[in-house]
N, C-alpha and C positions, 0 to 999 in steps of 0.2 A: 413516557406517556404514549409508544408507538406502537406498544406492544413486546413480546420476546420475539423478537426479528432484527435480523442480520439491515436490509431495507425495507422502507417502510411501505406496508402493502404487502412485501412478500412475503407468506407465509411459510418459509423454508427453515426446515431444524437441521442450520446451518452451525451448529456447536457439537463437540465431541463432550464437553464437560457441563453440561446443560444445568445439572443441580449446583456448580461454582458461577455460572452467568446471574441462575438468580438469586443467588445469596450476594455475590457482588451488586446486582440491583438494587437487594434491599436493604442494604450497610449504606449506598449511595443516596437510596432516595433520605433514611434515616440521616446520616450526617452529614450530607452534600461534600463527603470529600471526594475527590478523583480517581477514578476509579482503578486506573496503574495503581494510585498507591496504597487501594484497598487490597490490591492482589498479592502485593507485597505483606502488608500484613498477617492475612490468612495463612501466608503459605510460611511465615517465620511463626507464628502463633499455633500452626499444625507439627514444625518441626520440632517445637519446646513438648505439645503434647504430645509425641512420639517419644522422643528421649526419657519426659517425667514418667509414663505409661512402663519403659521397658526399666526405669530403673525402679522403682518400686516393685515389681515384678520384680526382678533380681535381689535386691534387698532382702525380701522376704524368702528366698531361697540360699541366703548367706551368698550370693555370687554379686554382690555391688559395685565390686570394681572394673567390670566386663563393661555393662551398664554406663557408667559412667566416661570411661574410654570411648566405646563406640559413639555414644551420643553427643562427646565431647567434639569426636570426630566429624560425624553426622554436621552440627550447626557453623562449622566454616569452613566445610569440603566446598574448595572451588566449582566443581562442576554441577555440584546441589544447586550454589545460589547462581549459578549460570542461565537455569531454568526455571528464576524466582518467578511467582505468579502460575506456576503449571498446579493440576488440580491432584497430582497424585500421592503428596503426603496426606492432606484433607481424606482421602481416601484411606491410607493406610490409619490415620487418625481412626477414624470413625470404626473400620476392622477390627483395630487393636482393643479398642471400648467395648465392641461387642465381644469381643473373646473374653474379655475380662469378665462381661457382665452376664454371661450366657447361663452360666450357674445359678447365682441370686437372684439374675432378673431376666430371665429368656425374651421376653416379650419384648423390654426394652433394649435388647440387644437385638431382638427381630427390626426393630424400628430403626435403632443406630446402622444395620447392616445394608436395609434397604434406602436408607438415606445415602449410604456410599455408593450404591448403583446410581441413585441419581445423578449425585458428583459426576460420574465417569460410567458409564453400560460394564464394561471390563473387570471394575469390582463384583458380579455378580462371579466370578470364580470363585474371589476371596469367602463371600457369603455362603457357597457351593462348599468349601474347604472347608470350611467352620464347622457347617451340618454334619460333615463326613468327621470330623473332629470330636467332635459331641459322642456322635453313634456309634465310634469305635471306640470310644471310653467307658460309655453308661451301655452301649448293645440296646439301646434302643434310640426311635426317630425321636430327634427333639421337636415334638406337633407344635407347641407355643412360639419358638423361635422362629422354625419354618413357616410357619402361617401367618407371622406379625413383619415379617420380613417379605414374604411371599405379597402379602397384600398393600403395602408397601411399593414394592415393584409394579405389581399390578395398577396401582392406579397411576406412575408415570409414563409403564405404556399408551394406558387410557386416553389420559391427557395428552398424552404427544399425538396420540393418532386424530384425538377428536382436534386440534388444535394446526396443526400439519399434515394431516393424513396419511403420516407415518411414524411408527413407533418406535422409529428407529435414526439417529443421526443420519442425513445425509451425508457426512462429511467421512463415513466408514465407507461409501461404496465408493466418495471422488476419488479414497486415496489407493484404494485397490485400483481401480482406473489407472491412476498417474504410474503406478506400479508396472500393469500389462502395459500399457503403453510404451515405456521404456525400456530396451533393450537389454543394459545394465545397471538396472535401477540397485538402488537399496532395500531389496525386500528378500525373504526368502530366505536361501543358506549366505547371502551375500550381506542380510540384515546385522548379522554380529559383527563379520570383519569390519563393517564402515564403522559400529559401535566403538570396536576399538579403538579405532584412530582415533574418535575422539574424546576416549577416556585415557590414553597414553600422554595426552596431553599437560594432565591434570594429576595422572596419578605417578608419573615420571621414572626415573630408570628400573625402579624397581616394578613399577605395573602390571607385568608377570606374577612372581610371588606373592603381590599383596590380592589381587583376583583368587588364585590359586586357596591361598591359606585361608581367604576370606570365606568359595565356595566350605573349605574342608570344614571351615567354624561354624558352619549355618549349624549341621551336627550337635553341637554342643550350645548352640543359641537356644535350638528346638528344644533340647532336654532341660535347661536349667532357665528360662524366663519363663515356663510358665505356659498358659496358651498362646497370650497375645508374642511370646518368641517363637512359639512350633506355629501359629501361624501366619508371620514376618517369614518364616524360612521358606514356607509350601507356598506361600502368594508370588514370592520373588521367584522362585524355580519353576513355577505356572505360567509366571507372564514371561521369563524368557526362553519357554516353549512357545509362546502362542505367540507372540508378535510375530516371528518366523513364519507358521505353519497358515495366519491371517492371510501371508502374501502382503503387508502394506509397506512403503516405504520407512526405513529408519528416521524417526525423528529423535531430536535429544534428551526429550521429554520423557520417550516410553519407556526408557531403561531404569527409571527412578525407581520402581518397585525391588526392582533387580539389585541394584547400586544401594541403596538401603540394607536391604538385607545382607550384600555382602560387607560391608562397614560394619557394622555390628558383630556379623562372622568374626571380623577379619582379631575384634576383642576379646569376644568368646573364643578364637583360638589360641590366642595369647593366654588366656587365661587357665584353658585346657591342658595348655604345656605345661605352667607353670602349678598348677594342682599335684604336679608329681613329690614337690617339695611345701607342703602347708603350713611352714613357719614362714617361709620367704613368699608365699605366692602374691602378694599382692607386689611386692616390689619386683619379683621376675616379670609378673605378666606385664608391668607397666612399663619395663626396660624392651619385651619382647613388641611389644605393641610400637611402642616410640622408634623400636629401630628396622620395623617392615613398613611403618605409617611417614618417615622421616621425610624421604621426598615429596611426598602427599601432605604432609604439613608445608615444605619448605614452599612447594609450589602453590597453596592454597595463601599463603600470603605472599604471595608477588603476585599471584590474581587480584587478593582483595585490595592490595595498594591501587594496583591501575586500571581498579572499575570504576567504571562509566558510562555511562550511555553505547551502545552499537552506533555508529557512524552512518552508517547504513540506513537505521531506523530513525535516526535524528533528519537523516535527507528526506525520509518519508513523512517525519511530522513538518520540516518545512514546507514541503508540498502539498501535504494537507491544508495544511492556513493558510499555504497561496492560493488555493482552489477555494476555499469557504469565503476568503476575503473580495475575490474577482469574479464569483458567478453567484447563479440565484439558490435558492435551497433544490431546483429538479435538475443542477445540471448533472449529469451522470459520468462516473470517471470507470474506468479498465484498467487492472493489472491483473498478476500473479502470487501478490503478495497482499490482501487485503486489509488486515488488523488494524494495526497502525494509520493507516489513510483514511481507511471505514470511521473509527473511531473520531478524529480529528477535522476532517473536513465536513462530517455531517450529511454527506452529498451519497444518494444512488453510487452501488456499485454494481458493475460487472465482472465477477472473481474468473478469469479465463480459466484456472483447475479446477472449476465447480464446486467447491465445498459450498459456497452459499448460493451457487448460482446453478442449477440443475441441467437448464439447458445447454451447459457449455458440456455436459460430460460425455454426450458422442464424441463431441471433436477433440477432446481430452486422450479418450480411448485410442483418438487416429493422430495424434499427437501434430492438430491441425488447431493453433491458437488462433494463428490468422481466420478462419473457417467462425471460429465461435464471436471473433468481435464482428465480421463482416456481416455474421447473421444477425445482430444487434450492436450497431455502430453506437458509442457514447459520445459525449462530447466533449471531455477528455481521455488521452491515455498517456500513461505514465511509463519513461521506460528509466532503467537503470542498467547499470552494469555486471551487476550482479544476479539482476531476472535475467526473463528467457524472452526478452520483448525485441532481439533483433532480429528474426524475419519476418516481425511484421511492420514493427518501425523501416525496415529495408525495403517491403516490398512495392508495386507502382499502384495498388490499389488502396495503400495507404497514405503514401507520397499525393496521390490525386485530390484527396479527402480529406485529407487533415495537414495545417500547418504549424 
């Protein structure tokens, strides 16, 4: 009832996934569940429509057992539900629909397409790759698709602008900021190595080969699923160009385009090998698939035994409802880590990286935190050990002011 706002009052389009905020909104206001565990939903409810989308697509190509592998793979790959609630299957969701339906029904494939920009701004590649998909098939513009999709987009610019007075997430220019700012950040040619570390985690000694074969399989994804497989292949080799050449910090989120499409590859290449022998190929490909995927299975259940809650964010929801319990609704709290506390305390924030908080992004850019709270002291601030809150919790201008 505050509005689509980060705090209330401020009018800042402080979300990256703006059409998942209010779709979670309106599941929330409809069934008053929680809205963690609406996020959960959506994003396990996106992953089944992913899998049903590309196995039916293959089915009808005689290729069902690729299909069935990857997506098999796909719904309890550790590092997927690692990022459970992120908005980027919804998006790949919504892509895959439109690709499918671009033929029989342009229009509404224009509408499913432009609805995945909402989701996320960044699916406007995906939407971009489909048009170029169409027009190198038929050799002519798809006008219907283009323009029901186009109009689409157009009115969440509209609305973003008329509503925020900009058409565009704030929380794209904080993260470039956080980026220049730091020396050796994660952005850039440095974006993928940090990527790695932590998919080696998850995809285990074999991590190398399964990447490798996986890229080689997009190949044979693109050829035998169909559109919605050639364009699973071109969205995921799109986005991990562009996150790079953005300049924004690696998050674990962004690679999920990327990380989808090569799981599915990594089937499709299994399957590729074994088409050499077409009385045996389903039991080769499923023997080649099991024994590049082996690790990646073994370690995707030792994750799902000892999931749980982050420790980390369980500290921050304590402190959330120690601050909502102990102060009034305007007390206002500071960190570096908002979500979590924003959500649970109900109380004013001040995001010191600026994603919701616009004025902290000079001092962001000068990698001056202290600078952004001193310029708007809160009446709490929150430190931890794992933010970036010790020079200012250290310093005497904070020590003087706060106890």
């Amino acid at each position: 009832g505050q509005g689509f706002v980060f705090n209330p009052g401020e009018r800042v389009f402080g979300t990256t996934d703006p059409g998942l905020g209010l779709l979670l909104g309106a599941l929330h206001f409809v069934l008053r569940a929680p809205v963690p565990l609406l996020g959960t939903i959506v994003f396990a409810a996106a992953l089944v429509g992913i899998a049903t989308i590309l196995l039916l697509e293959g089915w009808r190509r005689g290729h069902w057992v690729e299909p069935v592998l990857g997506g098999s793979l796909l719904l309890v790959f550790s590092y997927v539900w690692g990022n459970h609630g992120a908005a980027a299957p919804l998006v790949i969701l919504l892509l895959l629909l439109a690709a499918k339906l671009v033929e029989p029904r342009p229009i509404v494939a224009g509408l499913l397409s432009g609805a995945a920009v909402w989701v996320r701004p960044d699916a406007a590649i995906g939407v971009a790759l489909l048009a170029l998909i169409v027009f190198w098939r038929d050799r002519r513009v798809p006008w219907r698709f283009v323009l029901a999709s186009g109009c689409v987009i157009a009115a969440g610019l509209i609305l973003a602008w008329l509503y925020f007075g900009s058409p565009l997430p704030n929380t794209i220019g904080a993260k470039t900021d956080m980026a220049t700012a730091t020396a050796n950040s994660w952005s850039g040619a440095r974006f993928w190595p940090r990527a790695l570390v932590s998919l080696r985690r998850h995809l285990g000694a074999e991590w190398s080969l399964v990447l490798i074969c996986g890229a080689v399989g997009c190949w044979p994804l693109a050829k035998r699923a169909g559109q919605p497989g050639l364009l699973l292949a071109l969205f995921g080799l799109a986005m991990a160009a562009a996150y790079p050449l953005l300049g924004v910090p690696f998050f674990s989120w962004y690679i999920l385009p990327c990380l989808i499409a090569t799981l599915y590859g990594l089937a499709f290449f299994a399957g590729w090998v074994a088409s050499r022998a077409p009385s045996l190929r389903t039991v080769i490909a499923t023997a080649i698939f099991v024994l590049l995927a082996f690790t990646t299975l073994r370690n995707s259940w030792h994750y799902s035994r000892q999931a749980g809650p982050v420790p980390k964010m369980q500290s921050y929801r304590r402190a959330a409802e120690w601050i909502k319990a102990h102060s009034g609704p305007d007390a206002s709290i500071a960190y570096v880590e908002i979500g979590v506390i924003g959500y649970y305390s109900e109380r004013p924030i001040l995001d010191l990286m600026g994603l919701v908080t616009p004025a902290a992004r000079p001092y962001v850019l000068r990698n001056d935190l202290l600078g952004a709270l001193r310029a708007n002291p809160t009446d709490y601030v929150l430190s931890h050990t794992r933010g970036r809150m010790a020079p200012i919790v250290g310093s005497r201008w904070f020590k003087r002011r706060y106890r």
